[in-house]
C-alpha positions as CSV (number, residue, x, y, z in Angstrom):
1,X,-4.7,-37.2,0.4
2,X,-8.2,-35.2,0.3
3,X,-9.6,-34.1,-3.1
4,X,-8.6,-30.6,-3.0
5,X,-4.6,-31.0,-2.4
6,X,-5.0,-33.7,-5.5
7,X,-5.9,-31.5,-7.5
8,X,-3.7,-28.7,-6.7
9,X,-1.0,-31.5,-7.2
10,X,-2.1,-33.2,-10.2
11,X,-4.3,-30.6,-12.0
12,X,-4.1,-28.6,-14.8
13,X,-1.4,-26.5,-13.9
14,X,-2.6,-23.1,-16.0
15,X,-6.4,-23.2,-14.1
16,X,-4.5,-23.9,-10.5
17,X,-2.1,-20.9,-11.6
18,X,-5.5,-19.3,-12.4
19,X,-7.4,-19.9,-9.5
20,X,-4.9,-19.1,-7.4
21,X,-3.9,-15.3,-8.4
22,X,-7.6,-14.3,-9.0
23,X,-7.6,-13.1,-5.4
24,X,-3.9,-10.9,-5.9
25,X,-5.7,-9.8,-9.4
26,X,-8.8,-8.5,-7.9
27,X,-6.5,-6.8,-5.3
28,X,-3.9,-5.0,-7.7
29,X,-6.5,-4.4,-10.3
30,X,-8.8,-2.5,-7.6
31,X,-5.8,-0.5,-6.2
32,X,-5.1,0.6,-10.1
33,X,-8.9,1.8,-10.3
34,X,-8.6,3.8,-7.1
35,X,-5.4,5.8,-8.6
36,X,-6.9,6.3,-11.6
37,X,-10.3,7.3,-10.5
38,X,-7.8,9.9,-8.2
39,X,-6.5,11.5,-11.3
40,X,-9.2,11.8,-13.2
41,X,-11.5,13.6,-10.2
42,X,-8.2,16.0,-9.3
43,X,-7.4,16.1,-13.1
44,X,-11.2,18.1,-13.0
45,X,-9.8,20.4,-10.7
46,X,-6.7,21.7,-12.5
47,X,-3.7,21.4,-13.9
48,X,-2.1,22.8,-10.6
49,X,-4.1,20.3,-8.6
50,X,-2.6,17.2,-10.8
51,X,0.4,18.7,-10.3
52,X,-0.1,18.4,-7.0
53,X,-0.8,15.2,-6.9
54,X,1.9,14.0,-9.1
55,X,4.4,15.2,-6.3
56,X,2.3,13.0,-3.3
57,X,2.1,10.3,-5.7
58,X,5.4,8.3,-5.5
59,X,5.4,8.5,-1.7
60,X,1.8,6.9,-1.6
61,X,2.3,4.2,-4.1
62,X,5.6,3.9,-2.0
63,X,3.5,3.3,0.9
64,X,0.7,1.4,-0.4
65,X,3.5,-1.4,-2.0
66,X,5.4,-1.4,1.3
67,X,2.3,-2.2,3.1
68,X,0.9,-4.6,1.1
69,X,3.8,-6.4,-1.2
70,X,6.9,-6.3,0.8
71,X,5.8,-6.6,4.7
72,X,2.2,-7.6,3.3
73,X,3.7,-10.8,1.9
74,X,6.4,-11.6,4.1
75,X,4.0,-11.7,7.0
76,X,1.9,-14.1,4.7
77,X,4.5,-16.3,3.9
78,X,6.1,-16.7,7.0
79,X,2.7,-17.1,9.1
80,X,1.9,-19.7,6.3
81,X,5.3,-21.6,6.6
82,X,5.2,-21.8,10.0
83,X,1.2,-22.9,10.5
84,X,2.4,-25.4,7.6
85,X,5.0,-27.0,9.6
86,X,2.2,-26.8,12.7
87,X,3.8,-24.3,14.5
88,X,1.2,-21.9,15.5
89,X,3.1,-20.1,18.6
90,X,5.7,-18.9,15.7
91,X,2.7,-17.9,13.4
92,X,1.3,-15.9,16.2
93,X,4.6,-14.3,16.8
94,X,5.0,-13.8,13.4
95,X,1.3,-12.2,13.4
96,X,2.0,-9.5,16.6
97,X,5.3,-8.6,14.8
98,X,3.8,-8.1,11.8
99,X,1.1,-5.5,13.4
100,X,4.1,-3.9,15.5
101,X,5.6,-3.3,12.1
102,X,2.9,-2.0,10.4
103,X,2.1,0.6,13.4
104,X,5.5,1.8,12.9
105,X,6.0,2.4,9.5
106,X,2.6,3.9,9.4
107,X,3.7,6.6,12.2
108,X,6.9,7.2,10.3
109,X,5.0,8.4,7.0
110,X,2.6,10.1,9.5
111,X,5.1,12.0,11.1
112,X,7.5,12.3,7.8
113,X,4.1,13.8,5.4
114,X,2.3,15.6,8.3
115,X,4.8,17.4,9.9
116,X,7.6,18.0,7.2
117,X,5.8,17.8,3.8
118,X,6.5,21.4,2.8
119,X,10.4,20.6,3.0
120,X,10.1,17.3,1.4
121,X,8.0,18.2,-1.5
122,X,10.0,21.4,-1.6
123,X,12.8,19.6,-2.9
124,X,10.6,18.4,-6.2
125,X,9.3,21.5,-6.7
126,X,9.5,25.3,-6.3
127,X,5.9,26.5,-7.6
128,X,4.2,27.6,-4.4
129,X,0.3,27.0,-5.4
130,X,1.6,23.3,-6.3
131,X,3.5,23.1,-3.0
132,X,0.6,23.9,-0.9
133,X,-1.6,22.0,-3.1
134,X,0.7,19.3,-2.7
135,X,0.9,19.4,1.0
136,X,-2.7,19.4,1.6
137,X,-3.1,16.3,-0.3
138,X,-0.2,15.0,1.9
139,X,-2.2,16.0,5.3
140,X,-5.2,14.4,3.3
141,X,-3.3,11.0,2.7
142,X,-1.2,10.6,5.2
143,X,-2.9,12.0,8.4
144,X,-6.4,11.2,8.1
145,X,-7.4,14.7,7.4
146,X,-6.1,17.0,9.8
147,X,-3.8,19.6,9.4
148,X,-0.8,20.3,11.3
149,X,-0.2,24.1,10.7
């Protein structure tokens, strides 16, 4: 048994615990600075531009959690499962399918939030200037920046 798997094993199990979720903590915590630093630079703009971005905001966070906890950590856990039990031709598969997945979720919120975002965010709200605010953020967020009329 090498040094480093004995003392994963027979360590302190609060420092292992510790040195293990730094990585996911540095992660989350960063993503949590990025959405606040968001709020407070649109919260300068207005109360109809936070407005605005309160009605994109589920759907991102929606997003951003899909991405990286549910398909994020099932790839993870299935590539490291299967490299584990040495087989890499599974991991690999598991890999491809992951990106697969990825590409089409990300089209679906492309396609969702740049071509139907005035009659989603219509339902949440019936203010026009927070509406159009609300959809330019969308066309910002989800489609790189272009606009689709």
């Amino acid at each position: 048994m090498n040094e480093r798997l004995s003392v994963m094993l027979n360590g302190p199990i609060l420092k292992m615990v510790c040195n293990l979720s730094f990585p996911n903590f540095i992660g989350v915590a960063s993503m949590t600075l990025v959405i606040f630093a968001d709020a407070f630079f649109i919260g300068q703009l207005g109360v109809v531009s936070l407005a605005s971005l309160a009605l994109v905001f589920p759907f991102t966070s929606l997003m951003q959690m899909m991405s990286a906890g549910a398909i994020g950590e099932a790839t993870t856990s299935s590539i490291s499962r299967s490299l584990g039990n040495g087989f890499n031709s599974n991991a690999e598969t598991a890999a491809w399918h992951a990106i697969v997945l990825g590409i089409i979720i990300s089209l679906i919120f492309t396609v969702l939030f740049g071509f139907f975002p005035k009659y989603i965010f219509n339902f949440m709200s019936d203010k026009s200037e927070v509406l159009n605010g609300a959809v330019g953020y969308a066309h910002i967020a989800f489609g790189g920046q272009f606009s689709y009329g």
